[in-house]
N, CA and C of each residue as an Amber inpcrd file, in Angstrom:
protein
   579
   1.5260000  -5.6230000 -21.7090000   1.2170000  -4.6460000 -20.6710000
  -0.2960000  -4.5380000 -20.5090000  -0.8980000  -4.8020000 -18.9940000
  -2.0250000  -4.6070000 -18.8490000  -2.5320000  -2.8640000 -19.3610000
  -4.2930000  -3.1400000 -19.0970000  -4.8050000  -1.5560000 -19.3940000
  -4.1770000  -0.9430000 -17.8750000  -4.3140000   0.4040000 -17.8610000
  -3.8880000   0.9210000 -16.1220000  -5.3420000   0.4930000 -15.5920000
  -4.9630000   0.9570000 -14.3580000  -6.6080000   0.8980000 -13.5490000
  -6.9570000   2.6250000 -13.9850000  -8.6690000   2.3740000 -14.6020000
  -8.9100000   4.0440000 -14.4410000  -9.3640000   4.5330000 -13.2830000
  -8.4640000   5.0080000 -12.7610000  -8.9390000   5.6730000 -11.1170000
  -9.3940000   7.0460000 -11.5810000  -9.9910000   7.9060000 -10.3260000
 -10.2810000   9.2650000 -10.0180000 -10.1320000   9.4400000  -8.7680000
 -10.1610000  10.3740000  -8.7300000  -9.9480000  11.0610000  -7.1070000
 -11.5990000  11.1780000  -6.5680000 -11.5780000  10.3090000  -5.4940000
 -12.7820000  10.8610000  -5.0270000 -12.5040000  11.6780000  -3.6630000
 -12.0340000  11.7370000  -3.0220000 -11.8250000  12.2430000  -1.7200000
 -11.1500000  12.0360000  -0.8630000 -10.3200000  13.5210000   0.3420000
  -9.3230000  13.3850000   1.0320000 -10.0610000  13.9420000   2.8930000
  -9.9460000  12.8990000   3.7070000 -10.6670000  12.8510000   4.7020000
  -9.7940000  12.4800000   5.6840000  -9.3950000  12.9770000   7.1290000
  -8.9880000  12.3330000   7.8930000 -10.1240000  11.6420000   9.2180000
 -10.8720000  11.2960000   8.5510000 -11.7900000  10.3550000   9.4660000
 -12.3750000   9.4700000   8.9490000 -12.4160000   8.5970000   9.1470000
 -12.9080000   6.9960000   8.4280000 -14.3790000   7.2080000   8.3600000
 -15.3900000   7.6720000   9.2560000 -16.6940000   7.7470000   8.9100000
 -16.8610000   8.9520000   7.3120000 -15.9530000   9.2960000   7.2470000
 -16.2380000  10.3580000   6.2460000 -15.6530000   9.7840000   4.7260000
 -15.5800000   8.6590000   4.1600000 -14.8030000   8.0220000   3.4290000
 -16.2030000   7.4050000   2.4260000 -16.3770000   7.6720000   1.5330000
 -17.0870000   7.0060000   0.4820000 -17.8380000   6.0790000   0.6590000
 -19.4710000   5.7720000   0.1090000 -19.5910000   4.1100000   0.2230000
 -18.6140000   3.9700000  -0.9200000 -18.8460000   2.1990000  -0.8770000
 -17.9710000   1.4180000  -1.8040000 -18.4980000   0.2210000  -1.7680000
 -18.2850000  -0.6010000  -2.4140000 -19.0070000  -2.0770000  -2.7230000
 -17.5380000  -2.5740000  -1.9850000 -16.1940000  -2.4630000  -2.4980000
 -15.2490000  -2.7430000  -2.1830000 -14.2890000  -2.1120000  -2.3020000
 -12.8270000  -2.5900000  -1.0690000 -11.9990000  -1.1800000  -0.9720000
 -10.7550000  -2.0790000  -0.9140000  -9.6180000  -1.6450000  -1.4630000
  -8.0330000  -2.1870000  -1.0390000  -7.4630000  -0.5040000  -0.5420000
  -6.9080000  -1.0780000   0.4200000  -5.7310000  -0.2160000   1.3340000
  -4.3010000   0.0090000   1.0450000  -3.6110000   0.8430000   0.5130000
  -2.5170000   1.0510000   0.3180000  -1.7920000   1.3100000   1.6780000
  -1.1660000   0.3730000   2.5270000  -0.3360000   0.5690000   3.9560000
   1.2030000   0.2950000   3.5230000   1.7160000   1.0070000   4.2200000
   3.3890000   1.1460000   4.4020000   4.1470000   1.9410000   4.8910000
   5.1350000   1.9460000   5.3450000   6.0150000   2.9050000   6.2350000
   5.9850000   4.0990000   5.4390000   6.3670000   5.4990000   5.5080000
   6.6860000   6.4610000   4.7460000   7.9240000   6.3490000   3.9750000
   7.7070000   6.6160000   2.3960000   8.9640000   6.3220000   1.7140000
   8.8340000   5.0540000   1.1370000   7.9350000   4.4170000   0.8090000
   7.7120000   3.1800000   0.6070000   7.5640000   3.2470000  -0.6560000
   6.8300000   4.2800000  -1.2680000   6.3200000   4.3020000  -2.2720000
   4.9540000   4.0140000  -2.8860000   3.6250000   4.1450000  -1.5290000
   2.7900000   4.2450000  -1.6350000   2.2420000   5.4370000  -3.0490000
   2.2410000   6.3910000  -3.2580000   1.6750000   7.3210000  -3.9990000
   2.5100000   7.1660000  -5.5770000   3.5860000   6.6010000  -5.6170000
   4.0310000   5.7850000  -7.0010000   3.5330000   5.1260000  -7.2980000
   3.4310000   4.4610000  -6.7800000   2.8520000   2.6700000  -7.1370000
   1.3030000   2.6700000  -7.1200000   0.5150000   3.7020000  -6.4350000
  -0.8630000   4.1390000  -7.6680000  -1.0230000   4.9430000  -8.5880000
  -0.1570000   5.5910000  -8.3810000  -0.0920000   6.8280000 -10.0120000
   0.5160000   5.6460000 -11.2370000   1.4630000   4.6130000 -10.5250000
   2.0170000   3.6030000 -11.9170000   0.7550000   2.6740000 -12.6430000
   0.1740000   2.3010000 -11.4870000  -0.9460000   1.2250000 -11.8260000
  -1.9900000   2.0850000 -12.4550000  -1.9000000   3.5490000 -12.2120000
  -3.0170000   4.6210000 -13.1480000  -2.4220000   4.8540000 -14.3560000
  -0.9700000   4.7910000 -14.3180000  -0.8810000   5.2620000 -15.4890000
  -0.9920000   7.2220000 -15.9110000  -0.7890000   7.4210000 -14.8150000
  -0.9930000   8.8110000 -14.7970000  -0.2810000   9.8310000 -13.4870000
  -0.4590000  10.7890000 -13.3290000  -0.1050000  11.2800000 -11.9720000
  -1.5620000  11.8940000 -11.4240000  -1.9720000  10.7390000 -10.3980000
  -3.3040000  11.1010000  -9.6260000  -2.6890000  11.3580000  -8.3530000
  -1.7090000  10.9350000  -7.8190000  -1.4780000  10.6340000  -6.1720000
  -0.1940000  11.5450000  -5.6500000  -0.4900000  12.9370000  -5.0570000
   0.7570000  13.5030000  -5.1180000   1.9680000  12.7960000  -4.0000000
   2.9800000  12.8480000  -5.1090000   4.4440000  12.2120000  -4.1830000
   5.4510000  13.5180000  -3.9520000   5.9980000  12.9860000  -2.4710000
   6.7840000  14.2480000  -2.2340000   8.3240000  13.5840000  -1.9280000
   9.3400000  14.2280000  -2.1150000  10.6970000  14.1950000  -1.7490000
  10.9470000  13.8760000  -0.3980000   9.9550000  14.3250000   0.4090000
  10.1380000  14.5630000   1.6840000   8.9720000  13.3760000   2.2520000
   9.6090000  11.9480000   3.0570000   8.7110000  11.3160000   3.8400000
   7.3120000  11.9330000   4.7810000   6.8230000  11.1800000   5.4110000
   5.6740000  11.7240000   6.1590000   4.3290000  12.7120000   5.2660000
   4.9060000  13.0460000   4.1160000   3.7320000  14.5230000   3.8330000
   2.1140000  13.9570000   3.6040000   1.9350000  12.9510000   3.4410000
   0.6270000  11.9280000   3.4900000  -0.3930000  11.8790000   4.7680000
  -1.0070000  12.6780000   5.0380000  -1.4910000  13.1770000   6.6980000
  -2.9890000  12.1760000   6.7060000  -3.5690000  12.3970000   5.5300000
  -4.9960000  12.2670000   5.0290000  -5.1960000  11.0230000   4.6800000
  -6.2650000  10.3690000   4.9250000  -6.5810000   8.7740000   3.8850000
  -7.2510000   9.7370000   2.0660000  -6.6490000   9.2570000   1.1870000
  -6.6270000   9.5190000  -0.0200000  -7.7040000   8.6700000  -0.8270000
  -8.8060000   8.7650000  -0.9080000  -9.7850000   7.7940000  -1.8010000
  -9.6480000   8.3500000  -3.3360000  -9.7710000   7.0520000  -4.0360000
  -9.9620000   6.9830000  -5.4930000 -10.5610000   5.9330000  -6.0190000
 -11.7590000   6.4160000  -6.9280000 -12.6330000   5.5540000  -7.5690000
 -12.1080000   4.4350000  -8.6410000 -12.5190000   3.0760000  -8.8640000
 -12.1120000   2.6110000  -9.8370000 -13.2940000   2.4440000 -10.6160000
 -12.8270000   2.3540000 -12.1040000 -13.4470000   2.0600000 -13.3780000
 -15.2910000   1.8670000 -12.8650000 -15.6040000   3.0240000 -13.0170000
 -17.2370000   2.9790000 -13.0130000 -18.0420000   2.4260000 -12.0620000
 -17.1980000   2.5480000 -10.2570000 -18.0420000   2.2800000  -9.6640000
 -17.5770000   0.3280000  -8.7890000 -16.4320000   0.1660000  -9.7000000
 -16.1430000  -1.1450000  -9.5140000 -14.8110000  -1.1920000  -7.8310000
 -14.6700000  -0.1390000  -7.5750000 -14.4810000  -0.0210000  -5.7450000
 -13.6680000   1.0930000  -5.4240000 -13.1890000   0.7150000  -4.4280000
 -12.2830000   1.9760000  -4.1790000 -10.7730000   2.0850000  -3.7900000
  -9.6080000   2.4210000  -3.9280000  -8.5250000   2.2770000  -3.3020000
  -8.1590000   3.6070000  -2.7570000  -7.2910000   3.0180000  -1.4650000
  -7.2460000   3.9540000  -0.3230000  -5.7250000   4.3020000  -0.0170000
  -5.4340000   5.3390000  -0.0880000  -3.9380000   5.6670000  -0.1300000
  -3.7170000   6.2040000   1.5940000  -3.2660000   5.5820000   2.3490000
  -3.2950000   6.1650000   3.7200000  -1.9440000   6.5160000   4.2910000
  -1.5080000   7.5080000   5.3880000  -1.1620000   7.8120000   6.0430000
   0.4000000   5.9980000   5.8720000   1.7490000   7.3240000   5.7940000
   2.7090000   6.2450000   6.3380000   2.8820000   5.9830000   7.3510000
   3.2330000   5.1590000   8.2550000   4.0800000   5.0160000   9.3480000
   5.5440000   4.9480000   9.6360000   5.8250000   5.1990000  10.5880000
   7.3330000   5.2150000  10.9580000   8.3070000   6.2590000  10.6390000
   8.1590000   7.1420000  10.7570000   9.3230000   8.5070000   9.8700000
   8.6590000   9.0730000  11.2420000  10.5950000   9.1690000  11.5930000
  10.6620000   9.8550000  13.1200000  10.6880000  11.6120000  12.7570000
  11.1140000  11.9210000  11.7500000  11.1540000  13.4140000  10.9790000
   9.6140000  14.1040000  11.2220000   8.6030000  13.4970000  10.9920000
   7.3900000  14.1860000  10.6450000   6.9690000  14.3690000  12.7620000
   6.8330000  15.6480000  12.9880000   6.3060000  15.4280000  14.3390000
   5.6450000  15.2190000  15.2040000   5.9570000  14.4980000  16.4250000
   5.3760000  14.0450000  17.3740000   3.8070000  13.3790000  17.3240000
   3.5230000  15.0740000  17.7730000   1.8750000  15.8030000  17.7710000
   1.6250000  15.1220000  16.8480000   1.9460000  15.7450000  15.1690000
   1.1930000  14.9480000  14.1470000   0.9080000  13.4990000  13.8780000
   2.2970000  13.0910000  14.6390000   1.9370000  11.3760000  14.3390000
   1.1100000  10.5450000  14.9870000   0.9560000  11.2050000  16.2240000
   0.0550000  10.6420000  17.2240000  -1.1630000  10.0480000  16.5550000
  -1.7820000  10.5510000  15.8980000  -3.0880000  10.0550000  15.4910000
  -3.0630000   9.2790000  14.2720000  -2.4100000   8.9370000  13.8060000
  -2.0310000   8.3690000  12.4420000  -2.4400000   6.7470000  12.7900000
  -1.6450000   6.0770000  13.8030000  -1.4840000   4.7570000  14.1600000
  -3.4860000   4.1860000  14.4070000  -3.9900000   5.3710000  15.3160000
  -5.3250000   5.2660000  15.4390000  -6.0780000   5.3680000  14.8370000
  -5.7490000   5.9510000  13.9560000  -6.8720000   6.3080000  12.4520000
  -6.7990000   5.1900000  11.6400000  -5.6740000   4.7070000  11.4130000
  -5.4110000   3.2330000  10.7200000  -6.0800000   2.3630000  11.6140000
  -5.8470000   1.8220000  12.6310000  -6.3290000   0.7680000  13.3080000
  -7.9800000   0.9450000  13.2020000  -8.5330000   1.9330000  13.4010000
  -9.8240000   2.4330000  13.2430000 -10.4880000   1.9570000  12.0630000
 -10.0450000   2.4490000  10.7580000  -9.9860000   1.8000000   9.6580000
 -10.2300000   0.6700000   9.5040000  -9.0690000  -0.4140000   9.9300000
  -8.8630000  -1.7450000   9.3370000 -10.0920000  -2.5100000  10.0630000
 -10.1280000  -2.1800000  11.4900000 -11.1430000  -2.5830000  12.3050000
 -12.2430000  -2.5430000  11.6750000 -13.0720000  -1.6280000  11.3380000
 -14.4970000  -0.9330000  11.3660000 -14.6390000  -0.4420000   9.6040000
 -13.8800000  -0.7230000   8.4700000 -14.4170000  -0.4140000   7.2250000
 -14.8800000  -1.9660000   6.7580000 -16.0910000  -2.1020000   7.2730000
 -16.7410000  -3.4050000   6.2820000 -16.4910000  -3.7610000   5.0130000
 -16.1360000  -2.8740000   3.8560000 -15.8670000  -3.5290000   2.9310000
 -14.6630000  -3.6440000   2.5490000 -14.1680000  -3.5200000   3.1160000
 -12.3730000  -3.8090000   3.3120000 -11.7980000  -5.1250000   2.7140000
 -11.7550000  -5.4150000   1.5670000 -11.2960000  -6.2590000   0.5220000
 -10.1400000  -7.2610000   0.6690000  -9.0610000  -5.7430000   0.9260000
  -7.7310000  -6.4510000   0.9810000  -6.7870000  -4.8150000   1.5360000
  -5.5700000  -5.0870000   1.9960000  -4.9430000  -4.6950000   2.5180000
  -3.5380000  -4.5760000   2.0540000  -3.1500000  -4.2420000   0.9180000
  -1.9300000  -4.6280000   0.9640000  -0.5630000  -3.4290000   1.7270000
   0.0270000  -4.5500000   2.2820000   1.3640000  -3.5870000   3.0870000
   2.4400000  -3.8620000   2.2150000   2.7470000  -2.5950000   1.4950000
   3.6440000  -1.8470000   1.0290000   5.0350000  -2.3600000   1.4250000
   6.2760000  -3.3600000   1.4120000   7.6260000  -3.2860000   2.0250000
   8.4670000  -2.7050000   1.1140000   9.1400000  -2.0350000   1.6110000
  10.5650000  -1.5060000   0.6620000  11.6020000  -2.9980000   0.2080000
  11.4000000  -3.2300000  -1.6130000  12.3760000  -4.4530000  -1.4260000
  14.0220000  -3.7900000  -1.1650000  14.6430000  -2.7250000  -1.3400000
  15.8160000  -2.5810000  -1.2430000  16.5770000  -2.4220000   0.2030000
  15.7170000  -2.2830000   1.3300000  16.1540000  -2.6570000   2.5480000
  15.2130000  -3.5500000   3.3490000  14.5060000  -4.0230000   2.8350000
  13.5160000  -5.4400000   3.7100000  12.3770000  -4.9560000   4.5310000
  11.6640000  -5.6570000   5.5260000  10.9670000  -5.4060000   6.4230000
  11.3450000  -4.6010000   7.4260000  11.2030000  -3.0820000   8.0000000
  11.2740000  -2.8490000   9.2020000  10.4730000  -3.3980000   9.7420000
  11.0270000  -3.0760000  11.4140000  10.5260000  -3.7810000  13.0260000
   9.0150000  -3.1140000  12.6700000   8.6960000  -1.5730000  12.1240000
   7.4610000  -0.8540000  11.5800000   6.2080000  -1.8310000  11.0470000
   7.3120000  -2.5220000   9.7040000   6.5570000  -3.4340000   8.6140000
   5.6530000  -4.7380000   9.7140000   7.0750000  -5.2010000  10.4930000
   6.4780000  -6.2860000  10.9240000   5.7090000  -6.3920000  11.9140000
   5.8150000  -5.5990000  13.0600000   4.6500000  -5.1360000  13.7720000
   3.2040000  -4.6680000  13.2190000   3.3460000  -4.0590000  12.0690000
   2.0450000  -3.7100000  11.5240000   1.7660000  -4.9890000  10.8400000
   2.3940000  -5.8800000  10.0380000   1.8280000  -7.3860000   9.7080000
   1.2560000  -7.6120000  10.9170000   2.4250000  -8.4840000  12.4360000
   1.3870000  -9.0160000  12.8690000  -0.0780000  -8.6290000  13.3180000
  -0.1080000  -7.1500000  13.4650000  -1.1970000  -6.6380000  14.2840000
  -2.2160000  -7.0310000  13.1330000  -2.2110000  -7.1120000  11.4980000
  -3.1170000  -7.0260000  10.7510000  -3.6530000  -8.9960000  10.7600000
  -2.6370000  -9.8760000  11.0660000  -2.7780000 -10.9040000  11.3310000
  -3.7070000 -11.4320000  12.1060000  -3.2060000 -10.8290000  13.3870000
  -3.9630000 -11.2760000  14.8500000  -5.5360000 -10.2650000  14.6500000
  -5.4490000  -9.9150000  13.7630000  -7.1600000  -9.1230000  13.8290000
  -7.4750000  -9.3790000  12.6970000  -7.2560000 -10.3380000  12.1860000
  -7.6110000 -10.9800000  11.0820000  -7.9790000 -10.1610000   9.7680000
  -6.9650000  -9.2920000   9.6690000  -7.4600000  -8.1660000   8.3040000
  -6.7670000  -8.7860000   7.3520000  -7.3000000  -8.9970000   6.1400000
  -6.9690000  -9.5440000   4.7360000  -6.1100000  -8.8050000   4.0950000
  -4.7060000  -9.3350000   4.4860000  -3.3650000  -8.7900000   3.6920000
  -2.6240000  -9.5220000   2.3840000  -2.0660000  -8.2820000   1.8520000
  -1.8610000  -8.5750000   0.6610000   0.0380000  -8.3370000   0.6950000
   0.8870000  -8.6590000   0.4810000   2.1590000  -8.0230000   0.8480000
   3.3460000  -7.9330000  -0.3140000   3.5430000  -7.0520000  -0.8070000
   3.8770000  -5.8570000  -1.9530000   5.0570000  -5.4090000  -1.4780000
   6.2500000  -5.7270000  -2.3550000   7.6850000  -5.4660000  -2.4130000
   7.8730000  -4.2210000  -3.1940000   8.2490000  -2.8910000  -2.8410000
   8.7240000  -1.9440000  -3.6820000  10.0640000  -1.8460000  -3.9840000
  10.1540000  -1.1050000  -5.3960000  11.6350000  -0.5910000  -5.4430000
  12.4000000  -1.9110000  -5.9790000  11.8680000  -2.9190000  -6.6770000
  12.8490000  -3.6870000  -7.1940000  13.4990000  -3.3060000  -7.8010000
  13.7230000  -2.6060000  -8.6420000  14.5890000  -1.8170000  -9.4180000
  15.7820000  -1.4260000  -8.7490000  15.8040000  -1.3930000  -7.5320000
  16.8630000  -0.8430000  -6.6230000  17.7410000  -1.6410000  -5.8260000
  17.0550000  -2.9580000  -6.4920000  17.8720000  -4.3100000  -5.6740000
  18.9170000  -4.6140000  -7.3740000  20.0090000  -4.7220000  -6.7390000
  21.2060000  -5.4260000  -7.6720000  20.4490000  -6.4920000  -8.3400000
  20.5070000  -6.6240000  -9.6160000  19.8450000  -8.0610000  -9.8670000
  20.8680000  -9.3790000  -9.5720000  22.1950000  -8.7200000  -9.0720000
  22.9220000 -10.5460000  -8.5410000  22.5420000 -10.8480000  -7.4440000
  21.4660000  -9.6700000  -6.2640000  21.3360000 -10.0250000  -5.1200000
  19.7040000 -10.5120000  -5.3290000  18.7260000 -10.4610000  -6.4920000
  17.3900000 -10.1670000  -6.6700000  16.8810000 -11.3960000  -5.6250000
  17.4630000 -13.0900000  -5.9670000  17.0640000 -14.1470000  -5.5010000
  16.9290000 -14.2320000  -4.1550000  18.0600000 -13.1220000  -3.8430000
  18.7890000 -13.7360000  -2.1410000  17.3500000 -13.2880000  -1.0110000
  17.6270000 -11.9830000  -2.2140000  16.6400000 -10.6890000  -1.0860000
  15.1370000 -11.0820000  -1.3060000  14.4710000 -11.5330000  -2.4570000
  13.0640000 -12.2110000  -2.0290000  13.2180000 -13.1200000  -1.3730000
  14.1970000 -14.3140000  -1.0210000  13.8100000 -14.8860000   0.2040000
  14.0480000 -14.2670000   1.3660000  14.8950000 -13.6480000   1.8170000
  14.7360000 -12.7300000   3.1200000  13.6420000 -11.9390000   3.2720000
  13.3510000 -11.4880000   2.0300000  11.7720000 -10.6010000   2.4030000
  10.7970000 -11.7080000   3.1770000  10.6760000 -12.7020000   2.1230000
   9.3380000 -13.3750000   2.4100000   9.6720000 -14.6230000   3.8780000
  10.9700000 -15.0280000   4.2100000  11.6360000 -15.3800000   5.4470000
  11.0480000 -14.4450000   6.7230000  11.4840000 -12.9850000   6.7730000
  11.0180000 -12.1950000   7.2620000   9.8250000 -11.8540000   7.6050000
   8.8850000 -12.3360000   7.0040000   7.2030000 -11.7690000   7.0060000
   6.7990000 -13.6670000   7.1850000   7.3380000 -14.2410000   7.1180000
   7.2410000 -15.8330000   7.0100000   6.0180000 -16.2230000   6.5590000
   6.2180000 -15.7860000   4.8710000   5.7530000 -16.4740000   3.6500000
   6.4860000 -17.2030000   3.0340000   5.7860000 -17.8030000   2.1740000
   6.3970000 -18.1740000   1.1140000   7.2170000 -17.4960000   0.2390000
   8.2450000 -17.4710000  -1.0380000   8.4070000 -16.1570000  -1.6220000
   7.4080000 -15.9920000  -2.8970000   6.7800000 -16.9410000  -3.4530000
   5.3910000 -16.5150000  -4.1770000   4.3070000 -15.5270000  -3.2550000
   4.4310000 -15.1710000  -1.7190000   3.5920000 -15.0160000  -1.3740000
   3.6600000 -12.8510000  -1.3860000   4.7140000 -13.1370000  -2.0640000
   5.1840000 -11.4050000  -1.5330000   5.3470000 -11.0860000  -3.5330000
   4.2360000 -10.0030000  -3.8860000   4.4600000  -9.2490000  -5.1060000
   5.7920000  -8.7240000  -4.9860000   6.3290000  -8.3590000  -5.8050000
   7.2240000  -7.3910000  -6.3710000   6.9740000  -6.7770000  -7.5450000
   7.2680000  -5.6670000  -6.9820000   6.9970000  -4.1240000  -7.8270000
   8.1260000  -3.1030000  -8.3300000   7.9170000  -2.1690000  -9.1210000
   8.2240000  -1.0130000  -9.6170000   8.0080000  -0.1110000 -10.2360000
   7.7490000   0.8460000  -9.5960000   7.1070000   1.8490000 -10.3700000
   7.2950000   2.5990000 -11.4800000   9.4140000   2.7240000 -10.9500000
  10.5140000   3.4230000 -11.9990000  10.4340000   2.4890000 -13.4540000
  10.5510000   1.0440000 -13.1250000  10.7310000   0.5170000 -14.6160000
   9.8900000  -0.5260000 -14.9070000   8.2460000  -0.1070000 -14.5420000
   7.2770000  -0.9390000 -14.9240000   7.6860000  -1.9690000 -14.4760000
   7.8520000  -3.1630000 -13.6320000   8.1710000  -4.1590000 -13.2320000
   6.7060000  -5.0610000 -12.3520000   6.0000000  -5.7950000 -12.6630000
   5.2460000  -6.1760000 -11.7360000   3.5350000  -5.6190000 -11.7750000
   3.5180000  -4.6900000 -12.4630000   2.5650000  -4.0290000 -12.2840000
   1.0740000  -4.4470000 -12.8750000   1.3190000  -5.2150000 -14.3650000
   0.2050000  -6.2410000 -15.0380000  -0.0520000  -7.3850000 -13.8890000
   0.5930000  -7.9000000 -13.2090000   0.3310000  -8.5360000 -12.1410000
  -0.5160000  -7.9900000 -10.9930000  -0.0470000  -6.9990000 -10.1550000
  -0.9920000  -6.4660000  -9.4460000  -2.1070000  -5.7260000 -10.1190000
  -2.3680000  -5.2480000 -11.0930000  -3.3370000  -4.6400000 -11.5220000
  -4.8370000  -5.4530000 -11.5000000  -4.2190000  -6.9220000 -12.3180000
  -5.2050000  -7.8560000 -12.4770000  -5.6040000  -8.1990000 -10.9890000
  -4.6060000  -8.6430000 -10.2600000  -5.0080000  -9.0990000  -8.8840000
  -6.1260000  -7.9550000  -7.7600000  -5.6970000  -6.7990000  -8.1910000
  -6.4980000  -6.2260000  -7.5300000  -8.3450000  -6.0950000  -7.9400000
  -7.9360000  -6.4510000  -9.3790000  -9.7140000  -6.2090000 -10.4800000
  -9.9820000  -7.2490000  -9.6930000  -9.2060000  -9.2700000  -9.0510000
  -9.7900000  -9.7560000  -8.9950000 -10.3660000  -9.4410000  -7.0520000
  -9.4340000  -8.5060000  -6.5840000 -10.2660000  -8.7130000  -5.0240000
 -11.1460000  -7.7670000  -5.2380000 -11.3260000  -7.0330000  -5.8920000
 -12.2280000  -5.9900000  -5.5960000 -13.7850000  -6.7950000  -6.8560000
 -13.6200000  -8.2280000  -7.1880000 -14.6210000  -8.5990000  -8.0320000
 -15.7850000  -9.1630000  -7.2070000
C-alpha cells in the first residue's frame, strides 16, 4: 500500500480567478454520484472532502494542497443530476468550461466514470468536449467494488469501448475496498512532477 497523498484544504471558490497559484493542478470531473469526494478523502487517507447522500451538493470548485507545495487538486462541481435545480445548474457547465479553458497549469484532468453503470451520454459528451479542446484527460472508473467480479472483464471493455480506449487506458478504482488506489496515487505524484 502506497503512502496517502498529504492533502489540506486550501480553498472553496466559485470562480476560477479566485483559485490558488499552483505550479500544478489535476481536476477531479464527473457526473454527480460518481464519487468524486471519496476517491480524494481515499487517496488522503482521511476525511478532507465532504460527501453527501444526496447527489448535486458540490456547488463550489474545492482546492487542496499537496505535500508541501508539490500542486494542487481540484474537486469540482458534478454534472448531470436533474434533482439539483435548474437556476443552480445553470452555471456549473460554464464555470467548468472556464476552468479547463483558461487554468494554465492544468496538469491533467481526470473524468471520474461510474464503473457499475458505464459512461453516461453526460460522461461522453464531456470527454469529447475535453478532447476537441485539447484538455489533458485522465479517465478513472469508480465503484469497482460494485461490479460482480464474473462481469469485471466484460464491463472494462465496454467502459473503455465506450470512451474508445484501450482498456489499459481507463484506471479502476475504489474507494469502499481500497482497490486501485497505489496506482493512481503514484500516477498523479507523476503528473503533477
Amino acid at each position: 500500500m502506497s503512502r496517502p497523498l498529504q492533502l489540506q484544504f486550501l480553498a472553496t471558490v466559485v470562480e476560477t480567478s479566485a483559485l490558488p497559484e499552483t505550479r500544478a493542478e489535476i481536476a477531479f470531473l464527473g457526473r454527480s454520484n460518481v464519487g468524486k469526494s471519496s476517491l480524494l478523502n481515499a487517496l488522503a487517507g482521511k476525511k478532507l472532502a465532504a460527501v453527501s447522500a444526496m447527489p448535486g451538493r458540490t456547488r463550489v470548485l474545492a482546492c487542496y494542497g499537496l505535500e508541501n507545495g508539490k500542486g494542487t487538486l481540484l474537486d469540482c462541481p458534478g454534472y448531470g443530476y436533474a434533482q439539483v435545480a435548474k437556476k443552480k445548474r445553470q452555471g456549473w457547465p460554464e464555470m467548468l468550461e472556464h476552468y479547463l479553458h483558461h487554468r494554465e497549469n492544468l496538469a491533467k484532468a481526470l473524468l471520474l466514470l461510474d464503473g457499475e453503470i458505464g459512461p453516461t451520454e453526460s460522461d461522453l459528451y464531456m470527454l469529447a468536449w475535453m478532447r476537441e479542446n485539447d484538455v489533458p484527460v485522465a479517465l478513472v472508473a469508480t465503484k469497482r467494488d460494485k461490479v460482480k467480479p464474473s462481469h469485471r472483464d466484460k464491463r472494462m471493455r465496454e467502459v473503455a469501448k465506450a470512451c474508445a480506449v484501450d482498456p489499459g487506458d481507463v484506471t479502476w478504482v475504489s474507494a469502499e475496498a481500497d482497490f486501485g488506489l497505489t496506482n493512481l496515487r503514484e500516477q498523479i505524484r507523476e503528473w503533477l512532477a
